[in-house]
C-alpha positions in Angstrom: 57.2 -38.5 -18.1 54.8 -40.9 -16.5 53.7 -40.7 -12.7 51.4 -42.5 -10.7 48.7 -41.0 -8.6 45.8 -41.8 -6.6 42.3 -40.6 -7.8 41.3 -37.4 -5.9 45.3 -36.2 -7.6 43.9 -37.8 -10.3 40.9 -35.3 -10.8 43.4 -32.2 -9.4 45.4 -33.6 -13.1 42.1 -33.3 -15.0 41.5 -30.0 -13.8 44.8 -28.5 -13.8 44.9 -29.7 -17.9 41.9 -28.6 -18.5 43.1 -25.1 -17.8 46.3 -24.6 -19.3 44.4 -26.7 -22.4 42.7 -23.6 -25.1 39.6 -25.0 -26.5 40.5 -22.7 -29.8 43.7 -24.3 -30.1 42.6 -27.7 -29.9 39.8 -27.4 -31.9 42.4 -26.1 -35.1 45.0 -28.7 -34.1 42.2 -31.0 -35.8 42.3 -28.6 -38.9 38.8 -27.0 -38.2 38.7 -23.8 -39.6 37.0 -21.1 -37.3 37.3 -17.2 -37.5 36.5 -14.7 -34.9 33.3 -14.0 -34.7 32.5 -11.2 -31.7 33.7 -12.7 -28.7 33.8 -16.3 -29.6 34.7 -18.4 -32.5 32.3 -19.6 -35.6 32.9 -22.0 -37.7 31.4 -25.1 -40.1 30.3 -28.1 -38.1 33.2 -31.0 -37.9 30.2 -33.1 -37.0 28.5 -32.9 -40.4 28.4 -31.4 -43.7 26.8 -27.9 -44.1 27.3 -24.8 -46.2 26.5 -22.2 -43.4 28.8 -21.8 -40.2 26.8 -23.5 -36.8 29.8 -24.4 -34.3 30.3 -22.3 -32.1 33.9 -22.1 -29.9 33.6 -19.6 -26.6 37.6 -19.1 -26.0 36.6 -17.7 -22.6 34.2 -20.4 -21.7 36.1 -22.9 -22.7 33.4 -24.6 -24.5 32.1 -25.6 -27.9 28.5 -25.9 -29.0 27.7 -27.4 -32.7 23.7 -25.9 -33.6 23.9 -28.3 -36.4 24.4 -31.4 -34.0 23.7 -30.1 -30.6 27.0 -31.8 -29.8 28.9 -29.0 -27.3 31.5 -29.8 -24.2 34.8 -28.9 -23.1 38.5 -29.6 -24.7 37.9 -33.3 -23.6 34.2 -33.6 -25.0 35.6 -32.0 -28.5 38.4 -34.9 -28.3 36.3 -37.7 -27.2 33.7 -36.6 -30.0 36.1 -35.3 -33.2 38.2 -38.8 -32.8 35.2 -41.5 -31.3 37.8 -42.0 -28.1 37.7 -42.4 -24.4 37.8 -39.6 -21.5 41.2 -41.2 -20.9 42.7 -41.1 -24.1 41.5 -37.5 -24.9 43.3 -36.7 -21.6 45.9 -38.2 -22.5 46.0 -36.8 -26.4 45.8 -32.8 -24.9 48.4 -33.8 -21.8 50.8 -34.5 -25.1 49.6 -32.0 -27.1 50.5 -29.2 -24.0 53.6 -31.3 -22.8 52.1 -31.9 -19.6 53.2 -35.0 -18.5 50.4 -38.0 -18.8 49.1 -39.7 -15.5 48.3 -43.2 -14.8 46.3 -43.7 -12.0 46.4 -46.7 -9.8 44.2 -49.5 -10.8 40.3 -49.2 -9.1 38.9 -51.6 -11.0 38.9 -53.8 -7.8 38.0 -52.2 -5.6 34.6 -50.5 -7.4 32.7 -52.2 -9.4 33.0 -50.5 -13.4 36.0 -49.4 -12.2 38.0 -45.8 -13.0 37.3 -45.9 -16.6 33.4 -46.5 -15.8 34.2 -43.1 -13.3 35.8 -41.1 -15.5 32.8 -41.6 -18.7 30.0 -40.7 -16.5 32.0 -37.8 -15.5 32.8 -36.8 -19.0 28.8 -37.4 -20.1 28.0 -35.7 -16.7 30.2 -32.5 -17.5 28.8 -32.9 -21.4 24.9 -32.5 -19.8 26.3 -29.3 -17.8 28.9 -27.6 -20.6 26.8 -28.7 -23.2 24.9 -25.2 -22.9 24.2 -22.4 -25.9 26.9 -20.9 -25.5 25.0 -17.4 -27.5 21.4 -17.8 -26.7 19.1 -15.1 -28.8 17.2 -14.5 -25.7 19.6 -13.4 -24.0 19.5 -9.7 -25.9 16.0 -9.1 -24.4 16.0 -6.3 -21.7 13.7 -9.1 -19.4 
């Protein structure tokens, strides 16, 4: 099912995918293997090779962190890092994956200059500086 929206529905898409989307679930539909560990997920780094387990998966988050890499994000992040693609075509990957109908949005390119696709990778790298957090911090045990 393809539709065609304007940007601001366009974000309202991003968002709503992004919630019915489970970071755990995507991350072993790319045959990652992560057990539960506590409250979140650990696992060996996709990222690298290692022998001891440094990615981290917070299923209430919604976030991954690698220690190995320092690579961490969202659902999208994990997509556009695990298979070297675009904001657009991870969003469009997970909108298959959760049978929830792809967007196209109408063509900006004219009217700004870099146009959507510019848009939509600085707000991917934007939400990769802000997500990108530890998701367990040692410090954060301390009583202070």
């Amino acid at each position: 099912m393809w539709k065609r929206y304007q940007e601001n529905t366009w974000l309202h898409y991003v968002d709503a995918l992004r919630e019915k989307a489970d970071i755990v679930d995507v991350v072993r539909s790319e045959h990652i293997k992560i057990k539960k560990c506590g409250k979140d997920w650990l696992g060996c780094s996709p990222f690298n090779r290692e022998q001891k387990p440094s990615f981290r998966v917070s299923q209430e988050k919604q976030i991954f962190k690698c220690f190995s890499t320092g690579k961490g994000g969202n659902v999208f992040t994990f997509f556009m890092e695990i298979r070297k693609c675009t904001f657009s075509e991870a969003v469009a990957m997970i909108a298959k994956m959760y049978h929830f109908g792809y967007v196209q949005w109408k063509d900006e390119k004219k009217k700004r200059p870099g146009g959507t696709e510019h848009l939509h990778h600085s707000t991917a790298t934007s939400q990769n500086a802000c997500l990108g957090q530890k998701i367990h911090d040692e410090d954060d045990d301390l009583p202070f």
